[in-house]
C-alpha positions as CSV (number, residue, x, y, z in Angstrom):
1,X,0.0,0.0,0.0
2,X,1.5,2.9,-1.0
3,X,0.9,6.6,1.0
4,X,-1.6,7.9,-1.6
5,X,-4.0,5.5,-1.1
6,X,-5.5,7.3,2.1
7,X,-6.1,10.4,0.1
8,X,-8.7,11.6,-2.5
9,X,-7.5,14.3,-4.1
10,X,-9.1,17.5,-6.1
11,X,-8.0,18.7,-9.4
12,X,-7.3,22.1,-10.4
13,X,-8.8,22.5,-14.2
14,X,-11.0,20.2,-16.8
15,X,-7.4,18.7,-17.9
16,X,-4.5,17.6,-16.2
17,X,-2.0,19.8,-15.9
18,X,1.7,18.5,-16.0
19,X,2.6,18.9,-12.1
20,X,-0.7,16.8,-11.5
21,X,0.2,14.4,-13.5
22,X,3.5,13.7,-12.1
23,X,2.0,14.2,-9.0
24,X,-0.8,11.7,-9.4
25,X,1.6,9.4,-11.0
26,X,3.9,9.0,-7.7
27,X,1.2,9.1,-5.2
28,X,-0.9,6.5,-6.0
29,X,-4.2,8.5,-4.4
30,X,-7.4,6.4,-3.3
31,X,-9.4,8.4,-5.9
32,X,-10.2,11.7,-7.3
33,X,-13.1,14.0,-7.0
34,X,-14.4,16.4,-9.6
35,X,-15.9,20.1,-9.5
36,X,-18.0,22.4,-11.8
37,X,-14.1,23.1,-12.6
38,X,-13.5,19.6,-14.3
39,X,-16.6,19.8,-16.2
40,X,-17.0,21.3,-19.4
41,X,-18.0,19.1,-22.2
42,X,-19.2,15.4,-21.5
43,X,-16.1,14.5,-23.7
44,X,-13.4,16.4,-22.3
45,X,-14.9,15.1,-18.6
46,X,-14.9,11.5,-20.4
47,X,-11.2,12.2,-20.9
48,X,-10.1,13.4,-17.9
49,X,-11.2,10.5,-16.3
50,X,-10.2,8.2,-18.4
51,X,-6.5,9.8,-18.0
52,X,-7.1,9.7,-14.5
53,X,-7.5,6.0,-14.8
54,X,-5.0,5.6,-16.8
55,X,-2.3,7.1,-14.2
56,X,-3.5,4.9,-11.3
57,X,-2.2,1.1,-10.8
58,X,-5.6,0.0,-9.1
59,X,-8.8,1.4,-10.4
60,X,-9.2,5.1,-8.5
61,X,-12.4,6.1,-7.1
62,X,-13.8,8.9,-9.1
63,X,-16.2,11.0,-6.9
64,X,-18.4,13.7,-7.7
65,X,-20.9,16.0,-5.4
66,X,-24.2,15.2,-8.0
67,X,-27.3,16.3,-5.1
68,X,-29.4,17.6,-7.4
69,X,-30.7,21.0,-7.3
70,X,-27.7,23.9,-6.3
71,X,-25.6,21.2,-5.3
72,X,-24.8,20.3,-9.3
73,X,-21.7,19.9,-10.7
74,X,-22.5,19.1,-14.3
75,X,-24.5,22.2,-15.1
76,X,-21.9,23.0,-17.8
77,X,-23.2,19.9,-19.9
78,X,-27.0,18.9,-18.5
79,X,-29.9,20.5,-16.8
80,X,-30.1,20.0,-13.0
81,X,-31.9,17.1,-11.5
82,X,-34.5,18.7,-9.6
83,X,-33.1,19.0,-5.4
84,X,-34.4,17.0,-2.8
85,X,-36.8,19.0,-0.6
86,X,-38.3,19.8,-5.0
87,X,-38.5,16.1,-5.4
88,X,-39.8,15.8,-1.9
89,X,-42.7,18.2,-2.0
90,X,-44.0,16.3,-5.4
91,X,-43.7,13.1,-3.3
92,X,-44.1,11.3,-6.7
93,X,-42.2,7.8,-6.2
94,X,-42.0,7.4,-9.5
95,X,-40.7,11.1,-10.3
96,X,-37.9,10.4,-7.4
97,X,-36.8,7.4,-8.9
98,X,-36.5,8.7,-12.6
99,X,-34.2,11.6,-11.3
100,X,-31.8,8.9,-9.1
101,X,-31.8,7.2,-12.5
102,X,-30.6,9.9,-14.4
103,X,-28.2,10.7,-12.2
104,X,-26.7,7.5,-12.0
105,X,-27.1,7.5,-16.2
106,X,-24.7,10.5,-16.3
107,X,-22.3,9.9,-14.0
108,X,-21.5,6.7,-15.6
109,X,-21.3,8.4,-18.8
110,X,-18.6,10.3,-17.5
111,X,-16.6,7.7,-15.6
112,X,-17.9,8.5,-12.3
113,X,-18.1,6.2,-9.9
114,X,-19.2,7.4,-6.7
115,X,-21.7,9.9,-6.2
116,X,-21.0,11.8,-2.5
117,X,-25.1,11.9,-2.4
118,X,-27.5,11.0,-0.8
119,X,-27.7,13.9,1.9
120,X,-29.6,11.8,5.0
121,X,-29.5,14.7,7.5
122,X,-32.9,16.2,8.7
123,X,-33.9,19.5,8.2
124,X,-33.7,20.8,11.9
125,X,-33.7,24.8,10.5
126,X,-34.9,25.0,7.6
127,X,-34.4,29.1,7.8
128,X,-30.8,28.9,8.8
129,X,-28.2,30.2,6.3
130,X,-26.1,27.0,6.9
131,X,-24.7,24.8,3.9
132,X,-27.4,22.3,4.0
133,X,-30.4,24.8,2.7
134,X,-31.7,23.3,0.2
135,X,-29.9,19.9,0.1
136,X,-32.5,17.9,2.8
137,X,-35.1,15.7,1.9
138,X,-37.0,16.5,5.1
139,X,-37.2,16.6,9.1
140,X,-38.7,13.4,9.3
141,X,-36.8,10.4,9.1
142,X,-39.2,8.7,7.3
143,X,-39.8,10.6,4.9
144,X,-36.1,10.8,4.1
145,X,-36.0,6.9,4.1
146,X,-38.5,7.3,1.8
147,X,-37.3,9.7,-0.7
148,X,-33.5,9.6,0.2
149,X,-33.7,5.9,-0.4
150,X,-35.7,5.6,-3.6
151,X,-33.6,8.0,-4.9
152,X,-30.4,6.4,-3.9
153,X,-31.8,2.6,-5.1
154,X,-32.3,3.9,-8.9
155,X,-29.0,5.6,-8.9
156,X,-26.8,2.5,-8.0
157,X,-29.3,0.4,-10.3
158,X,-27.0,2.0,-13.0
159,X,-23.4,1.4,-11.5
160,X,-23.0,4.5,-10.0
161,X,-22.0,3.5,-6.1
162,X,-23.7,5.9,-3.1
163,X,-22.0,7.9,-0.2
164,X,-24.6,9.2,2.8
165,X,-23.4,12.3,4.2
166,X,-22.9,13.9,6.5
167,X,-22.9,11.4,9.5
168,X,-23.8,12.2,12.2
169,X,-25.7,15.0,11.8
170,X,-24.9,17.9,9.7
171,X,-28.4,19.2,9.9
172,X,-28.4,19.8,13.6
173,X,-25.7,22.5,12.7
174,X,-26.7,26.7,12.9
175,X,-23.7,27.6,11.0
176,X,-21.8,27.0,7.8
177,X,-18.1,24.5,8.3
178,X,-17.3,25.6,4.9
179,X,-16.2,28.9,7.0
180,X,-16.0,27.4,10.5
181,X,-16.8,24.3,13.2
182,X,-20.6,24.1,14.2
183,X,-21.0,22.6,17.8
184,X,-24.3,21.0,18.2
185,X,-25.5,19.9,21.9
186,X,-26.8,16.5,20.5
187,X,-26.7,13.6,23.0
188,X,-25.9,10.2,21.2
189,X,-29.1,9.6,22.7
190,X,-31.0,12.2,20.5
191,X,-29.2,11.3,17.5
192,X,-30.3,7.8,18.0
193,X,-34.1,8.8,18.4
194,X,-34.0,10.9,14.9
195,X,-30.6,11.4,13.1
196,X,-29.2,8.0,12.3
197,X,-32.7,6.3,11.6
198,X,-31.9,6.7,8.0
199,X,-28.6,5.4,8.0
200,X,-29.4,2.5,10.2
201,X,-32.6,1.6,7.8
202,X,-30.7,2.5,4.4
203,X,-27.4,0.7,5.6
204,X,-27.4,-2.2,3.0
205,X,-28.3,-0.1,0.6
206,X,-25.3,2.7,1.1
207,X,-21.4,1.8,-0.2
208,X,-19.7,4.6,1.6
209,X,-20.7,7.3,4.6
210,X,-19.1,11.1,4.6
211,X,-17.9,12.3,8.7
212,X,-19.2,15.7,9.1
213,X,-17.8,18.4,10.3
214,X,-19.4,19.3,13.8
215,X,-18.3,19.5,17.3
216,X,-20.9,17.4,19.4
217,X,-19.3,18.2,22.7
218,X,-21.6,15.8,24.9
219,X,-20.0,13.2,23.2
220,X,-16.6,14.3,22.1
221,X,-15.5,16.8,24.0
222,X,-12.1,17.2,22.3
223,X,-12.7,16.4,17.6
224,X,-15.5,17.2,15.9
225,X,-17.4,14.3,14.5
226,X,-15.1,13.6,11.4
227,X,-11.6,13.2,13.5
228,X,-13.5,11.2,16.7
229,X,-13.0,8.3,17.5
230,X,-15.1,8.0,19.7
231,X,-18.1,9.1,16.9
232,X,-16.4,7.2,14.1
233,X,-15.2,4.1,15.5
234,X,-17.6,3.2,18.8
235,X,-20.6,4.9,17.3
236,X,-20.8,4.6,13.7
237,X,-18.7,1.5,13.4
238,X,-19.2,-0.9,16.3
239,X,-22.3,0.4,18.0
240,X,-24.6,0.5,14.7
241,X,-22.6,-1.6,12.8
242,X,-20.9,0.2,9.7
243,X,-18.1,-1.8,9.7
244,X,-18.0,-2.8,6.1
245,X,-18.6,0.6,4.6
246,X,-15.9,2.9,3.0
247,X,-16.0,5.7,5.6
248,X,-14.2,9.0,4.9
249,X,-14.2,12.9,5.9
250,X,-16.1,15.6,4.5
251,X,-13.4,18.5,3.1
252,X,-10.4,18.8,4.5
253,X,-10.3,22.2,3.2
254,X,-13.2,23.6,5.4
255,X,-12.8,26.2,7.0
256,X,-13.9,24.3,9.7
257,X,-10.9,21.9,9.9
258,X,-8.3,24.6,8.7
259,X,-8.9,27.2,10.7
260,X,-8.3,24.9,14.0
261,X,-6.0,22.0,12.8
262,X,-2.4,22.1,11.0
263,X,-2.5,21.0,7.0
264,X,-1.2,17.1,7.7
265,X,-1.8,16.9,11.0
266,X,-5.7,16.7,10.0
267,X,-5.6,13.8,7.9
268,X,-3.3,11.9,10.2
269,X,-6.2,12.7,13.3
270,X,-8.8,11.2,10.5
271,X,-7.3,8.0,9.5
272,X,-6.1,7.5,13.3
273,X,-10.0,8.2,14.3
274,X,-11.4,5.4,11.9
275,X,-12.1,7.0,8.3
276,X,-10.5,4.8,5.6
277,X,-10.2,8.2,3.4
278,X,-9.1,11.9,3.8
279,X,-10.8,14.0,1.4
280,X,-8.6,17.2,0.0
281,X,-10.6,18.8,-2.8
282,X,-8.4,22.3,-3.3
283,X,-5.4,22.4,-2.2
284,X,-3.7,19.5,-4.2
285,X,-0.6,21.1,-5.3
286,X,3.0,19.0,-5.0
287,X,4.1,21.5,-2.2
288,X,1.1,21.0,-0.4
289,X,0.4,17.7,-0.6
290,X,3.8,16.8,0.7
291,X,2.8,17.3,4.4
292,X,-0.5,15.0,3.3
293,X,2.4,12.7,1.5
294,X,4.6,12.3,4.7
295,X,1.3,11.7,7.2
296,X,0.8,8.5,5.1
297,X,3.6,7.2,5.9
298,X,3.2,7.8,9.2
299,X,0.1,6.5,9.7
300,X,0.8,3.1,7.5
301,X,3.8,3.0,9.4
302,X,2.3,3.1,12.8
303,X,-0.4,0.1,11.3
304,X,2.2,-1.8,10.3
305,X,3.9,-1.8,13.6
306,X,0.8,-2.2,15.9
């Protein structure tokens, strides 16, 4: 296992510029994930992951943020699927399952193979300005079993793998980690009453679940929910039993990470908490992926030896 493989990495442009390349080449990453940045004709994105393909020794992960609604990265080359709460307020099963289909019809067509969708946290405030306006299916967890789930069936019925986000509970945050930590007073008692009902109930249907980015400080007083261990592995792994699921972080990139946690010393906390994956989407150039490169080692190192 080389260090790469803990990391999936952004790219800069819709083509691979030489540095990356190289880059890419050496490292080995888990996988890749692509932006409205990557995307501007469905053969040049066809390309770019085929090269990205073609630079990897095991066949990458190549991830992609497709919601539906704002949360679109393809806009350049197809018309948004309609968002959840949309697609929710219809409450047409049918409706729900053509627009998982589609997505899952496009991705593959562009070598995508996992889709960081569906979002499974409830709507607690609906009014707040925080990221997840616009993304939910609902407050109830039914209802986002319901929808969430029909719309993440027809989307691996065409090869296109799923990731839940944002375990535990993203949606119980006021404020925006793209800018800084949200701290939510959640017990793992109230998250087992409402926020995880729709991973527990979805689980065999779900390939992967996204760590969010939010301080729950009566029950990890010291990371936020995607560098716990005590969230990651006792609760999400061995207490409701997500033990075969790919499990990585949301952004390393956040605001809510950077601004509290050194560049390296983030994505060693991660993979020592439980995630299989650290996800860098920005900042992927060769100087600063080297203190990424170096905690790899460490960390595979410090396996090795246990």
């Amino acid at each position: 296992m080389m260090d790469g493989s803990l990391l999936v990495l952004g790219i800069s442009g819709p083509e691979l510029s030489r540095e990356e390349a190289t880059l890419f080449r050496e490292l080995q990453p888990a996988g890749y994930i692509l932006f409205t940045r990557n995307i501007v004709s469905a053969e040049q994105t066809r390309k770019l992951t085929d090269d990205l393909r073609d630079l990897s020794s095991e066949m990458p992960i190549i991830a992609i943020d497709q919601e539906g609604g704002r949360v679109t990265r393809t806009k350049e080359i197809a018309p948004p699927a309609p968002s959840a709460p949309a697609l929710a307020a219809l409450g047409d099963m049918g409706k729900i399952a053509d627009a998982g289909a589609f997505t899952g019809d496009l991705l593959r067509l562009l070598g995508v193979n996992l889709n960081f969708a569906p979002v499974l946290d409830l709507d607690h405030f609906p009014e707040t300005q925080n990221a997840l306006r616009g993304r939910c299916w609902g407050r109830d967890p039914q209802r986002v079993i319901d929808y969430g789930g029909q719309w993440n069936r027809w989307m691996r019925k065409r090869s296109v793998a799923s990731c839940a986000k944002h375990f535990p509970a993203c949606g119980r945050a006021q404020s925006d980690p793209h800018h800084d930590l949200p701290s939510s007073p959640a017990t793992i008692e109230d998250l087992l009453r409402e926020d995880v009902i729709p991973y527990t109930a979805l689980m065999p249907e779900l390939d992967a679940i996204m760590l969010a980015h939010v301080e729950f400080p009566n029950i990890d007083s010291e990371f936020p929910a995607s560098l716990s261990p005590r969230i990651i592995r006792r609760f999400l792994r061995d207490q409701l039993g997500f033990d075969q699921h790919l499990v990585l972080t949301d952004d390393l990139d956040m605001g809510a990470i950077t601004n509290r946690y050194g560049r390296g010393q983030d994505a060693k906390l991660a993979i020592e908490a439980g995630n299989d994956l650290a996800l860098i989407c920005h900042q992927t150039s060769s100087a600063k992926i080297s203190s990424y490169r170096h905690c790899g080692i460490a960390v595979l190192d410090d396996r090795r030896s246990s």
